[in-house]
Every structure is written in structure tokens, then in C-alpha cells.
N, CA, C and O atoms as a Tripos MOL2 file, in Angstrom:
@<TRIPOS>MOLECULE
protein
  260   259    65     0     0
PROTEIN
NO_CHARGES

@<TRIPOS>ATOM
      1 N         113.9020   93.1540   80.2150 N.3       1 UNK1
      2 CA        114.5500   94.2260   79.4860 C.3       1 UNK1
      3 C         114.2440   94.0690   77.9980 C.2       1 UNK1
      4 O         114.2700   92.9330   77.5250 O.2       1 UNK1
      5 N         113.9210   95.2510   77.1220 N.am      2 UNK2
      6 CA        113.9580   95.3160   75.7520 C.3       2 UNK2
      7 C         114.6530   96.0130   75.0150 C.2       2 UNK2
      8 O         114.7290   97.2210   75.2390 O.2       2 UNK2
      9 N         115.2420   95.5090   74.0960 N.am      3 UNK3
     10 CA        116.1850   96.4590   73.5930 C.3       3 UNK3
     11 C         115.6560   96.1960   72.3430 C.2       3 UNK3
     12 O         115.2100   95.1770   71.8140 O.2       3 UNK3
     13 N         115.8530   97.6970   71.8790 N.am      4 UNK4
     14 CA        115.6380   98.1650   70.6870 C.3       4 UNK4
     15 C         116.6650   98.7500   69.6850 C.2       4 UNK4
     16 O         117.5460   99.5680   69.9470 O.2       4 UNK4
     17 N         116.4400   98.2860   68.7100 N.am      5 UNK5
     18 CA        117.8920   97.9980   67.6280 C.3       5 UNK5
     19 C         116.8510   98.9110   66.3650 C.2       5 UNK5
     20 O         115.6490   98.8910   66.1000 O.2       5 UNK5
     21 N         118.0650   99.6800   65.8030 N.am      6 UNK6
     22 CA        117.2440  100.4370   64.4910 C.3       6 UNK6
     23 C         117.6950   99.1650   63.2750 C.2       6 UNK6
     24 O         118.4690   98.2210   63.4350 O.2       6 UNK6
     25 N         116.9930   99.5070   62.1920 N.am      7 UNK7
     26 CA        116.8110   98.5890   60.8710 C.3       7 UNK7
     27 C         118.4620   98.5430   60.9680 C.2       7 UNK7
     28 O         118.6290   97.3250   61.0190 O.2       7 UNK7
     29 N         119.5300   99.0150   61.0130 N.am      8 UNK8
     30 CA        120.8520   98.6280   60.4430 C.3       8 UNK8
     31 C         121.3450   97.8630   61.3730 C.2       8 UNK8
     32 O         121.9670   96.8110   61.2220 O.2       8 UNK8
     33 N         121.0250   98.4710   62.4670 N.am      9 UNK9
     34 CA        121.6430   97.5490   63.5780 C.3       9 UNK9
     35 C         121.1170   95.7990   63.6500 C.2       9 UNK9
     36 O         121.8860   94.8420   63.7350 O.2       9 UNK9
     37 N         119.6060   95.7400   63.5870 N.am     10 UNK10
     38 CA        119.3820   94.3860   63.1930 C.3      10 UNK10
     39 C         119.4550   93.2860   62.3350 C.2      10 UNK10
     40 O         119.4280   92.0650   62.4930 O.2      10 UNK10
     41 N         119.6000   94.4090   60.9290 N.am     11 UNK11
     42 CA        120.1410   93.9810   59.9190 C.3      11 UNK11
     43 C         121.5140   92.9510   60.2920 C.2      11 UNK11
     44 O         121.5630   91.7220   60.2300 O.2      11 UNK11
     45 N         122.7360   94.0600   60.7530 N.am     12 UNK12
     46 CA        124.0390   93.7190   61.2210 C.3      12 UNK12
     47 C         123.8520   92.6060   62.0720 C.2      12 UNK12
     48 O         124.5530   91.7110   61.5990 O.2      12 UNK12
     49 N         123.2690   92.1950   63.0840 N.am     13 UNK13
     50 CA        123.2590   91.3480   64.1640 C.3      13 UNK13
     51 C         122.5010   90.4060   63.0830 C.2      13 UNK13
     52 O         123.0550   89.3090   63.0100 O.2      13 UNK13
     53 N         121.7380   90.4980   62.4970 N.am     14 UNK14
     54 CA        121.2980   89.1960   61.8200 C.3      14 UNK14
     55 C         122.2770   88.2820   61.0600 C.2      14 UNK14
     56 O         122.5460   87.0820   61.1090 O.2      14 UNK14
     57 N         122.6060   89.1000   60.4990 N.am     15 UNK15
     58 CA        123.9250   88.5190   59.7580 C.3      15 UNK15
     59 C         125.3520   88.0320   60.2970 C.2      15 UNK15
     60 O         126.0030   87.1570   59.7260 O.2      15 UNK15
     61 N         125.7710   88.6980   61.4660 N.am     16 UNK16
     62 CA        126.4780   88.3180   62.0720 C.3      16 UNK16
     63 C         125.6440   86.9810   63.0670 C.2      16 UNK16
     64 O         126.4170   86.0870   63.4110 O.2      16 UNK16
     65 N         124.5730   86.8640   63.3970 N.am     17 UNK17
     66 CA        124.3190   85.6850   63.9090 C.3      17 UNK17
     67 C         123.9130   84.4620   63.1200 C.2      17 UNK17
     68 O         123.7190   83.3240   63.5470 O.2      17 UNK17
     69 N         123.8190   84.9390   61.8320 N.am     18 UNK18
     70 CA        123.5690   83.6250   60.6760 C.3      18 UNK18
     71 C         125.0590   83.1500   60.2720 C.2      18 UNK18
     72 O         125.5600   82.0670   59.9740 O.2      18 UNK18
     73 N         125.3710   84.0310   60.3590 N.am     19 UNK19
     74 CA        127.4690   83.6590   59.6610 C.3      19 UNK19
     75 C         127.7640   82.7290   60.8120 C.2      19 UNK19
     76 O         128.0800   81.5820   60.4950 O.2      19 UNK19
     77 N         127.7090   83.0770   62.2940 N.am     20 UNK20
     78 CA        128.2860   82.2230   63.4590 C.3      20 UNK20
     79 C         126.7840   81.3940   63.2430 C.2      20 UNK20
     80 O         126.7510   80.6240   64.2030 O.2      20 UNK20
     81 N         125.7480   81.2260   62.5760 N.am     21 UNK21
     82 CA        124.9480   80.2270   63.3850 C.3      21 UNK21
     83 C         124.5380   79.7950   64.7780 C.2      21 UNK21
     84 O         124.5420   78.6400   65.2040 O.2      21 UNK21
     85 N         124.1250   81.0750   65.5280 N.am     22 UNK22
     86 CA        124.2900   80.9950   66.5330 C.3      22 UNK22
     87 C         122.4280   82.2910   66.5840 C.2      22 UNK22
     88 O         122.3570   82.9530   65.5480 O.2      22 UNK22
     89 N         121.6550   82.4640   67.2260 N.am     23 UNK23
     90 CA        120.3440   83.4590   67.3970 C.3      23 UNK23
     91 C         120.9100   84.5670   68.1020 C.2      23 UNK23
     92 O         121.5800   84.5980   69.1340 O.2      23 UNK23
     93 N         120.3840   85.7480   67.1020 N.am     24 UNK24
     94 CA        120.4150   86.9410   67.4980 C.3      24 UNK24
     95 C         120.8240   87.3480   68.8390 C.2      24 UNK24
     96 O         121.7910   88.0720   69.0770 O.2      24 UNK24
     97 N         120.0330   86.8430   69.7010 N.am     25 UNK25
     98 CA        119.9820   86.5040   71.1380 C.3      25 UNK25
     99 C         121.0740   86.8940   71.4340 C.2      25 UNK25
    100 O         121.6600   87.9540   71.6560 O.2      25 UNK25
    101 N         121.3650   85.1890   71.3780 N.am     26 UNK26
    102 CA        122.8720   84.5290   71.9010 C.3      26 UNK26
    103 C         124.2800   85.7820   71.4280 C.2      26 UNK26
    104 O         125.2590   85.9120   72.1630 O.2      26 UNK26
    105 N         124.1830   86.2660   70.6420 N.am     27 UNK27
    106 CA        125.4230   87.1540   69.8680 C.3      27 UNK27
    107 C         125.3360   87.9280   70.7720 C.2      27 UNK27
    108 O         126.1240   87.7310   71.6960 O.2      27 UNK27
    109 N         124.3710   89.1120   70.9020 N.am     28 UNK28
    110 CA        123.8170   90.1570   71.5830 C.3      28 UNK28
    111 C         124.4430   90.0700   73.0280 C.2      28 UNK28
    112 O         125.2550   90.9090   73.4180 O.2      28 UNK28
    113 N         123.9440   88.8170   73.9410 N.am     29 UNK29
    114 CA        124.2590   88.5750   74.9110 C.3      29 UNK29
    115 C         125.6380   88.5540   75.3750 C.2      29 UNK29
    116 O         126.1750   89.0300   76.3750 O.2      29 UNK29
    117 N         126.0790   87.8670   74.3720 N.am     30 UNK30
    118 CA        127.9040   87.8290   74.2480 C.3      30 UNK30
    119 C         128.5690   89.3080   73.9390 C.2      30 UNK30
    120 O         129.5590   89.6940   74.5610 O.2      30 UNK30
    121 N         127.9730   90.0380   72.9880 N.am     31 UNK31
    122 CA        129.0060   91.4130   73.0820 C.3      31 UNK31
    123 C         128.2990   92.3130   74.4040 C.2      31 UNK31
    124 O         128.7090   93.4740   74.4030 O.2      31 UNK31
    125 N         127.4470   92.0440   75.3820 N.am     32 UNK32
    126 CA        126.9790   92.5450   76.0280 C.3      32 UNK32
    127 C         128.1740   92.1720   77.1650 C.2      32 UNK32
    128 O         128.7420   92.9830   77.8970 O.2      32 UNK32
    129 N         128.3690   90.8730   77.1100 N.am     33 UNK33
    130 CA        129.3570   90.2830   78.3460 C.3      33 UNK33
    131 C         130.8880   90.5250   78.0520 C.2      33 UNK33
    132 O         131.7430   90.5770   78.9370 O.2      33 UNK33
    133 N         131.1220   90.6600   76.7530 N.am     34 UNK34
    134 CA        132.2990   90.9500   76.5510 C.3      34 UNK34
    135 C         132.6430   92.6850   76.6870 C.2      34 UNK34
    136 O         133.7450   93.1930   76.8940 O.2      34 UNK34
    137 N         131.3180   93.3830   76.4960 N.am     35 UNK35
    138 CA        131.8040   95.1260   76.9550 C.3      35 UNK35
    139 C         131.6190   95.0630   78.0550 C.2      35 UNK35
    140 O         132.5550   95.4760   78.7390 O.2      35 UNK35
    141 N         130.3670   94.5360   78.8210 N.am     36 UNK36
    142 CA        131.2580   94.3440   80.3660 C.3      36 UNK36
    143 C         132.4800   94.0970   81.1580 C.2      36 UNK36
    144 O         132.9400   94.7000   82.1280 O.2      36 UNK36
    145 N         132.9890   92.8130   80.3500 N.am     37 UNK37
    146 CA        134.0220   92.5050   80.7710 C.3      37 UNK37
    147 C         135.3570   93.7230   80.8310 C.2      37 UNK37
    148 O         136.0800   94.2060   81.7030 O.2      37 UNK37
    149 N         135.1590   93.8700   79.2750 N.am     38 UNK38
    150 CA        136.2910   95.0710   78.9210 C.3      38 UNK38
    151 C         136.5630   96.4640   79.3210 C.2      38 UNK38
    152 O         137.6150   97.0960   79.2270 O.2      38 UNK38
    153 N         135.6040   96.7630   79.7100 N.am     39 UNK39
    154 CA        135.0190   98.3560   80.6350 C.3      39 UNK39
    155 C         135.2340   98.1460   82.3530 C.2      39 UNK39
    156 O         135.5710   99.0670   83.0960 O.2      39 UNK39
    157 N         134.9850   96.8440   82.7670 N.am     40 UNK40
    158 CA        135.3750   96.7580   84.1950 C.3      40 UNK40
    159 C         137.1570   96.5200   84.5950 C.2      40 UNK40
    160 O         137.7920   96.6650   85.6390 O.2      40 UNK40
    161 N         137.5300   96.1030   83.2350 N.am     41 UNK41
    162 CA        138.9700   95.9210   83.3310 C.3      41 UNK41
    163 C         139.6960   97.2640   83.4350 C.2      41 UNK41
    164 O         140.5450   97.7430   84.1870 O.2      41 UNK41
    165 N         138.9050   97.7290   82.2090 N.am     42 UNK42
    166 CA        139.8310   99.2350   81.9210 C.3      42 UNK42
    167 C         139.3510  100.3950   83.0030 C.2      42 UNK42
    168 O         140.0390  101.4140   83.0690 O.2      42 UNK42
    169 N         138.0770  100.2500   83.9290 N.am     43 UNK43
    170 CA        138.1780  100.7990   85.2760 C.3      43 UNK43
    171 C         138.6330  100.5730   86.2010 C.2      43 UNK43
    172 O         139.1450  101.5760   86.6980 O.2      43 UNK43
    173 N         138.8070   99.1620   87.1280 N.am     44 UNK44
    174 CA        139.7970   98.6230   87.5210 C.3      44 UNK44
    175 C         141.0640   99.3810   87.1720 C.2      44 UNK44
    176 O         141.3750  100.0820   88.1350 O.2      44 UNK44
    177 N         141.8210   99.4950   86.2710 N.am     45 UNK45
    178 CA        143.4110   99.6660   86.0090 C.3      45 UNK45
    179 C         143.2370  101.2840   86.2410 C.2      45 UNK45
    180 O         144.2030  101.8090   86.7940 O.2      45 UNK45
    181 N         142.0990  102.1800   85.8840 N.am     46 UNK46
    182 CA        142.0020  103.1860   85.7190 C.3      46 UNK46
    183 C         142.1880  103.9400   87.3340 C.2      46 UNK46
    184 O         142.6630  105.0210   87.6810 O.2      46 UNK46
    185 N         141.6910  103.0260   87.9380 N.am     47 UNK47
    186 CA        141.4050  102.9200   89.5270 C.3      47 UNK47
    187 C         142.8330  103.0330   89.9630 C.2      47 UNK47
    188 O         143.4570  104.0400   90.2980 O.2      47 UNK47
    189 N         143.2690  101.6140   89.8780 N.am     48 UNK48
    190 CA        144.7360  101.7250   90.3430 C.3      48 UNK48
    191 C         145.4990  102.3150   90.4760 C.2      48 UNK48
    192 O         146.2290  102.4630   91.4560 O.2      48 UNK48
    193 N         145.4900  103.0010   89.0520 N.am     49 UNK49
    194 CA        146.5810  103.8390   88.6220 C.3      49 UNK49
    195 C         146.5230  104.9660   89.1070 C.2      49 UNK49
    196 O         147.5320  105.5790   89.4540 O.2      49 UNK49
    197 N         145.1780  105.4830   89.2250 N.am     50 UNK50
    198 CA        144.8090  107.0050   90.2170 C.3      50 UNK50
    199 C         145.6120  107.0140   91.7080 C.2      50 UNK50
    200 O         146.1460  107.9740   92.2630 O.2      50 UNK50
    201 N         145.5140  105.6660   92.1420 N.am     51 UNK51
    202 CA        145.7040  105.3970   93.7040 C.3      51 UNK51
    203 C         147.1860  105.2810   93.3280 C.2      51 UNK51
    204 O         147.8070  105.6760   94.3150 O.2      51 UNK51
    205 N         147.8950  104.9840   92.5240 N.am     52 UNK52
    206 CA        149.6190  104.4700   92.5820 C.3      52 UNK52
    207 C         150.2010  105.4430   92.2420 C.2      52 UNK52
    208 O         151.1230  105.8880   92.9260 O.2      52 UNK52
    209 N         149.7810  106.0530   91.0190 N.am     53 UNK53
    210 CA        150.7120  107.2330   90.9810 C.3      53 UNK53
    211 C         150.9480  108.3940   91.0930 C.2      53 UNK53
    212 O         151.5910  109.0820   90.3000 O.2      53 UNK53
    213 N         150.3550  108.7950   92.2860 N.am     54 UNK54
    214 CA        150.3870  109.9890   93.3850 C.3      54 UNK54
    215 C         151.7020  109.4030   94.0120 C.2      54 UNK54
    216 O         152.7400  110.0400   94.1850 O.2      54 UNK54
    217 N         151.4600  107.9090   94.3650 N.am     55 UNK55
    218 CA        152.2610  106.8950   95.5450 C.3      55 UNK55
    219 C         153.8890  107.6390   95.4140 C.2      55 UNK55
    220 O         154.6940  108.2200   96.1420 O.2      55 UNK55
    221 N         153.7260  107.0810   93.6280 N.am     56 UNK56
    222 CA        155.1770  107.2480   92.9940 C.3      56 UNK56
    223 C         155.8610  107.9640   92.1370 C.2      56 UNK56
    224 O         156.7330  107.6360   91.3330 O.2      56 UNK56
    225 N         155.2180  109.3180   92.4700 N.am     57 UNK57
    226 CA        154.7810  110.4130   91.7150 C.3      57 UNK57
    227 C         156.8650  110.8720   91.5760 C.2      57 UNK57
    228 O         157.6400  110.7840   90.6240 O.2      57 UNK57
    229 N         156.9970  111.1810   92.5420 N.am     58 UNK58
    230 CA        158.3320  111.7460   93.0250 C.3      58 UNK58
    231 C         159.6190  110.9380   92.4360 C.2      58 UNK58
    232 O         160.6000  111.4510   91.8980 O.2      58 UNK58
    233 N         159.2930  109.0310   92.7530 N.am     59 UNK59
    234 CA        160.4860  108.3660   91.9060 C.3      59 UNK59
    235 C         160.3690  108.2700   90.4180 C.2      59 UNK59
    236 O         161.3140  108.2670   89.6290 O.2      59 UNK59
    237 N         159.2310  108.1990   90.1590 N.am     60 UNK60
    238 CA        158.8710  108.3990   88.6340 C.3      60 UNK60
    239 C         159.1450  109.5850   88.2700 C.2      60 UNK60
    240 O         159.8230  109.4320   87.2540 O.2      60 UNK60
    241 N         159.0160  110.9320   88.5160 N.am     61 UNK61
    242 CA        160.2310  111.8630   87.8230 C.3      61 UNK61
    243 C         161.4620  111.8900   88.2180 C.2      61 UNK61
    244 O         162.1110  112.6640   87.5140 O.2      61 UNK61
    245 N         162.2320  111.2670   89.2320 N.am     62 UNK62
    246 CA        163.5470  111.3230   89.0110 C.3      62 UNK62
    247 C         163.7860  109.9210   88.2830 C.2      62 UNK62
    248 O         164.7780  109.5980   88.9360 O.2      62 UNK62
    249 N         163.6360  109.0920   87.5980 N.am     63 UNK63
    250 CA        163.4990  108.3340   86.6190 C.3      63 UNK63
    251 C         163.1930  108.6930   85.2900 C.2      63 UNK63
    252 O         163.2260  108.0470   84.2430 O.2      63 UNK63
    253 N         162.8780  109.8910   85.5580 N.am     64 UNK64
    254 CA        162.2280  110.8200   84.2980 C.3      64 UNK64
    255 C         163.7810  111.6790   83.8150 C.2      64 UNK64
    256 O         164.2460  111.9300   82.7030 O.2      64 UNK64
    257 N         164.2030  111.9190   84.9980 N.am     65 UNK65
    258 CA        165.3840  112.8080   84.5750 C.3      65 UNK65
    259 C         166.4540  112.1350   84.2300 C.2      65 UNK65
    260 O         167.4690  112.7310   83.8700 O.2      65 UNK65
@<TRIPOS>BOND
     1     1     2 1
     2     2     3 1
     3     3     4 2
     4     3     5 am
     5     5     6 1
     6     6     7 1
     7     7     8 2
     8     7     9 am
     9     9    10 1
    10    10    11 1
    11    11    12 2
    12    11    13 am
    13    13    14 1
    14    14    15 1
    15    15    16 2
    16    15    17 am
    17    17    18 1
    18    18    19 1
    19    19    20 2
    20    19    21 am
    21    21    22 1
    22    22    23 1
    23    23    24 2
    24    23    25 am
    25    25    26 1
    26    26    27 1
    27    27    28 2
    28    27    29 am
    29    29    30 1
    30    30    31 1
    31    31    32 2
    32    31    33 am
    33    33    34 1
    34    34    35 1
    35    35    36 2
    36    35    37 am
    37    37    38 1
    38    38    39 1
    39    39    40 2
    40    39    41 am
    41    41    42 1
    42    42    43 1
    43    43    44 2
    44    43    45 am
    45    45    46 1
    46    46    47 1
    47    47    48 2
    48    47    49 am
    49    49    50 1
    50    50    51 1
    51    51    52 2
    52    51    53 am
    53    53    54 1
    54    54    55 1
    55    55    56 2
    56    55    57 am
    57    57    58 1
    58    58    59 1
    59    59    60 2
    60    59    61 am
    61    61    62 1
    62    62    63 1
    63    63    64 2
    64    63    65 am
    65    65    66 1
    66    66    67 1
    67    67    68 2
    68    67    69 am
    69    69    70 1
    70    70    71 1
    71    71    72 2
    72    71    73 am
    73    73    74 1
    74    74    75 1
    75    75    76 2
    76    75    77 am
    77    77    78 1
    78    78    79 1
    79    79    80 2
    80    79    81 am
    81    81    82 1
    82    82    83 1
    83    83    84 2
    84    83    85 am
    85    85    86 1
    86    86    87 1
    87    87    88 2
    88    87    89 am
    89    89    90 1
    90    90    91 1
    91    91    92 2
    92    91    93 am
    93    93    94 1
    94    94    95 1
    95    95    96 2
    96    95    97 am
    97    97    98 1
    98    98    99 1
    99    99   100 2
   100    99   101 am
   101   101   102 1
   102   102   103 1
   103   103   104 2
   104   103   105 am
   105   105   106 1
   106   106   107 1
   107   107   108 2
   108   107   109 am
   109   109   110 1
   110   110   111 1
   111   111   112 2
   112   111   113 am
   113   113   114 1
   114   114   115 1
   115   115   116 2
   116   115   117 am
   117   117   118 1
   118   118   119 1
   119   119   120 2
   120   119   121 am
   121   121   122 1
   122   122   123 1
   123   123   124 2
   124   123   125 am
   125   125   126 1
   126   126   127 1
   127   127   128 2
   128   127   129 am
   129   129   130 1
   130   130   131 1
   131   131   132 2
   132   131   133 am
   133   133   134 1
   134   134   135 1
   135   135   136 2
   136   135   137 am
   137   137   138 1
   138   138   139 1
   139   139   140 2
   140   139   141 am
   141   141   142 1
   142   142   143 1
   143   143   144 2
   144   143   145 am
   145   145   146 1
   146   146   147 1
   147   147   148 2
   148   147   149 am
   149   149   150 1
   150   150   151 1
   151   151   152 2
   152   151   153 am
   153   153   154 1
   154   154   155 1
   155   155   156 2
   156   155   157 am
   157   157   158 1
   158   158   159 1
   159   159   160 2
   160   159   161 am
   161   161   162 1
   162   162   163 1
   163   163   164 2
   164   163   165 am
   165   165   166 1
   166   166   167 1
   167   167   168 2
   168   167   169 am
   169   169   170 1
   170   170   171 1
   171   171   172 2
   172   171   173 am
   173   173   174 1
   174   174   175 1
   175   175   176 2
   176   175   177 am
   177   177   178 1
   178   178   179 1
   179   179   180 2
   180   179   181 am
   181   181   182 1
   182   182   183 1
   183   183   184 2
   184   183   185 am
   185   185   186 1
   186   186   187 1
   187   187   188 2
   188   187   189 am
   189   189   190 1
   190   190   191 1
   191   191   192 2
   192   191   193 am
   193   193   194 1
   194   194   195 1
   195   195   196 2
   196   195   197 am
   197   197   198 1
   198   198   199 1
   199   199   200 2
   200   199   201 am
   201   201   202 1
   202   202   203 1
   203   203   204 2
   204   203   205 am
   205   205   206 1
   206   206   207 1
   207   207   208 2
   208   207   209 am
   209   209   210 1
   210   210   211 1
   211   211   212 2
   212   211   213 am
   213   213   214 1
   214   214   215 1
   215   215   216 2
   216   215   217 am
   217   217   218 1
   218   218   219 1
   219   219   220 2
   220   219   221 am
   221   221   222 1
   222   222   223 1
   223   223   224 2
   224   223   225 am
   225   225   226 1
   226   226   227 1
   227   227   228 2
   228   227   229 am
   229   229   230 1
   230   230   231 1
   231   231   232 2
   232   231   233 am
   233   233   234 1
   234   234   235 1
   235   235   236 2
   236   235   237 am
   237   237   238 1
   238   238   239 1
   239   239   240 2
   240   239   241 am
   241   241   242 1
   242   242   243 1
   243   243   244 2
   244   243   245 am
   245   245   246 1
   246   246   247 1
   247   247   248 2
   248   247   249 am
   249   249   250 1
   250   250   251 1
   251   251   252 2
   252   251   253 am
   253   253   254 1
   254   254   255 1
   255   255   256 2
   256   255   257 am
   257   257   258 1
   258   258   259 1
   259   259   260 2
@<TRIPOS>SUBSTRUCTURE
     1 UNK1         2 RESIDUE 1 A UNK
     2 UNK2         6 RESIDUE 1 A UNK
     3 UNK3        10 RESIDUE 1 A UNK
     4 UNK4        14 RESIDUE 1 A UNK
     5 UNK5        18 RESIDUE 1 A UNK
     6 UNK6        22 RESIDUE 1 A UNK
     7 UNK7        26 RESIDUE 1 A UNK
     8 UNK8        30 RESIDUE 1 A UNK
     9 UNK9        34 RESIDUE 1 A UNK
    10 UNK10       38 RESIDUE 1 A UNK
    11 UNK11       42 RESIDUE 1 A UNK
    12 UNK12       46 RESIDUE 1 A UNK
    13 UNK13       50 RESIDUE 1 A UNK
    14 UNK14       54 RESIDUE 1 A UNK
    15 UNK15       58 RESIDUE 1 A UNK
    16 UNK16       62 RESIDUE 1 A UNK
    17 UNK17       66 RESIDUE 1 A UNK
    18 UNK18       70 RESIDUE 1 A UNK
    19 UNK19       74 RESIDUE 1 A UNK
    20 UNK20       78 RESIDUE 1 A UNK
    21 UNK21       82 RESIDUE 1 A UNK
    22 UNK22       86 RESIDUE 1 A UNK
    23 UNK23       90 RESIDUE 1 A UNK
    24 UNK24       94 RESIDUE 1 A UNK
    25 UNK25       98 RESIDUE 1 A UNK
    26 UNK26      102 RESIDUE 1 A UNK
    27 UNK27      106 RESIDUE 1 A UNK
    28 UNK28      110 RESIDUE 1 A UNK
    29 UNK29      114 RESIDUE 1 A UNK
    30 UNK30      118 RESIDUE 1 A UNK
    31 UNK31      122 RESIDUE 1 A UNK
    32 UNK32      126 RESIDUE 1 A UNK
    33 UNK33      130 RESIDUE 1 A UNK
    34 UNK34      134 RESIDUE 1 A UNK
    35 UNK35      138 RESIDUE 1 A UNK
    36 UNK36      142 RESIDUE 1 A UNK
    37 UNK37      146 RESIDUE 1 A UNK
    38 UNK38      150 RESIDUE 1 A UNK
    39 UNK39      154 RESIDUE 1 A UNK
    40 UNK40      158 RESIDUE 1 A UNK
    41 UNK41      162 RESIDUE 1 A UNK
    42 UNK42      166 RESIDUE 1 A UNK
    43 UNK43      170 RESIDUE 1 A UNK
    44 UNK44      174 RESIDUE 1 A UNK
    45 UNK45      178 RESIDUE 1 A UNK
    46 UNK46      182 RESIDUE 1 A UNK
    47 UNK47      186 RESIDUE 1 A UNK
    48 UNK48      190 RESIDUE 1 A UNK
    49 UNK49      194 RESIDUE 1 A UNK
    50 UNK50      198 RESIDUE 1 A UNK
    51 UNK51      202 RESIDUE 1 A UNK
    52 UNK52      206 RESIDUE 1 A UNK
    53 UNK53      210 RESIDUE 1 A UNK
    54 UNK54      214 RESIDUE 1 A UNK
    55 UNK55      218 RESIDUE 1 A UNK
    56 UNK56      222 RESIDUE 1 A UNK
    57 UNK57      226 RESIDUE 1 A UNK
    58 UNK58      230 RESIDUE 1 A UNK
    59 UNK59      234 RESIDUE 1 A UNK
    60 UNK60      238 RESIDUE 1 A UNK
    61 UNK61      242 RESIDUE 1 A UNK
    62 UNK62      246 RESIDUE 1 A UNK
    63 UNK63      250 RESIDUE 1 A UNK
    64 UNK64      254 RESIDUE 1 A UNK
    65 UNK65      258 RESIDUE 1 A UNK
């Protein structure tokens, strides 16, 4: 895979990987795993919630009232 970064964007990742001392790479890789992470969570719950609250559609508005 290649990814292609415009002048600001590499700029940004450069600097953010010289501040942590850590290669471009390595940073990249990490906010790659961390929006994974965060996007499968918030579909997951997104999921759930489709499936539950139909479930509890009915006690949740008389809880409402």
C-alpha cells in the first residue's frame, strides 16, 4: 500500500514524529490503528442500539412520560 500525503500533511506528520521521536511510519501506523479502533467501537454501539431500541421502544416512552 502507498499512501500519499500532500506537502502539509507531511509537513504535520514530520513534526509530529520528530517531537515523539518516533518515524513517520510508526505515527501513521498508530493513528491508522487508533481510527480503526475508534470507528469499530462507535459501529458496534451504533449496531446495538439499532437492535435494542425497537426492543424498548414502548418502556422507554412510558419512562418518557
Amino acid at each position: 500500500m502507498t499512501l500519499r500525503l500532500d506537502d502539509q500533511e507531511t509537513s504535520a506528520l514530520r513534526k509530529q514524529a520528530e517531537l515523539e521521536g518516533r518515524s513517520m511510519q510508526e505515527v501513521a501506523r498508530q493513528a491508522v490503528r487508533d481510527y480503526v479502533e475508534r470507528t469499530s467501537k462507535r459501529t458496534l454501539l451504533d449496531q446495538v442500539l439499532d437492535e435494542e431500541i425497537p426492543r424498548y421502544a414502548e418502556a422507554l416512552e412510558r419512562l418518557g412520560q
